[in-house]
C-alpha positions in Angstrom: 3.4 -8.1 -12.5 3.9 -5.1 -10.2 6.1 -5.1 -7.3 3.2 -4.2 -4.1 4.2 -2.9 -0.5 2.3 -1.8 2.2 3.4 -0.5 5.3 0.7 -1.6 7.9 1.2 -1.8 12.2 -1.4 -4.2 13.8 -5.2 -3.7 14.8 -5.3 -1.6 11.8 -8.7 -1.8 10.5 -7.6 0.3 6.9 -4.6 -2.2 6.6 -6.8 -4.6 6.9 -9.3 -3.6 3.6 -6.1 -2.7 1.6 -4.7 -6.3 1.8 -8.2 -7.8 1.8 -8.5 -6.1 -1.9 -5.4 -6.7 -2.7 -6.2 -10.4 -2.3 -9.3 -10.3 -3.8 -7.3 -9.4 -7.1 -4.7 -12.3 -6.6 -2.0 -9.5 -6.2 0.7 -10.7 -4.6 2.3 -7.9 -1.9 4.9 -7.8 0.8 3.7 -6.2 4.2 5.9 -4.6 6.4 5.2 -3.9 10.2 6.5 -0.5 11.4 4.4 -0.3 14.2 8.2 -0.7 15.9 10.6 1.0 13.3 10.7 4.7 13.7 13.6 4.8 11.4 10.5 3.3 8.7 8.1 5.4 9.8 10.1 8.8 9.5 10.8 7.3 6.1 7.3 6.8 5.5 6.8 10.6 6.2 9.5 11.9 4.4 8.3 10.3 1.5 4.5 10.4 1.6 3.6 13.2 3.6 1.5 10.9 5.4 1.7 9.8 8.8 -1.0 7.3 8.6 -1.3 3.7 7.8 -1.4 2.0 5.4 1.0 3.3 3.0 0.9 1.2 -0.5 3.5 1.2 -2.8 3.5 -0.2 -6.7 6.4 -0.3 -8.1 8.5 2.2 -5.8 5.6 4.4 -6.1 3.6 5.6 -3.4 0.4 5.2 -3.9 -1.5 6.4 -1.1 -3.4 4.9 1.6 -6.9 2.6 1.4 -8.8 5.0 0.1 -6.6 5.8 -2.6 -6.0 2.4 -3.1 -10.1 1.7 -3.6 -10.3 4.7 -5.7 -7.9 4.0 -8.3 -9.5 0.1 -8.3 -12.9 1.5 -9.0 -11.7 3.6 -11.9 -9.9 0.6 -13.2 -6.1 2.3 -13.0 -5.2 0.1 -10.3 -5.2 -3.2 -13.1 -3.2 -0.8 -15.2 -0.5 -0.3 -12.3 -0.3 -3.9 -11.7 0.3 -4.9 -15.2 3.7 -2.9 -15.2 6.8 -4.4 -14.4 9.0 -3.6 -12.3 
């Protein structure tokens, strides 16, 4: 199975419904805080573009945020990302 991250900071309603799918597929994920880590968060930018939360990660990969995250369930490529190995 596919190695999941996501980068979340609390009272995030988005981080919330990205690890509430993530669940509801059994997929087993680390989350990482970085409501506190601006060293992480720069990092985050630098290597998404993005400033928001969440950020999800599969494999190494970023992935996007929820939104991506629910699009790419709906048109099934999600189960094919988390069938890869790391």
């Amino acid at each position: 199975m596919a190695e999941v991250v996501v980068y979340t900071t609390p009272f995030c309603g988005y981080c919330v419904r990205a690890k509430y799918l993530l669940e509801g597929k059994a997929v087993p994920f680390k989350e990482v805080d970085v409501s506190d880590d601006p060293a992480k968060r720069k990092w985050l930018l630098d290597v998404t573009r993005q400033r928001t939360v969440p950020q999800i990660f599969i494999n190494g990969k970023p992935v996007g945020g929820f939104d991506d995250l629910a699009r790419l369930n709906r048109s099934g490529e999600l189960d094919r990302l988390l069938a890869e190995s790391v």
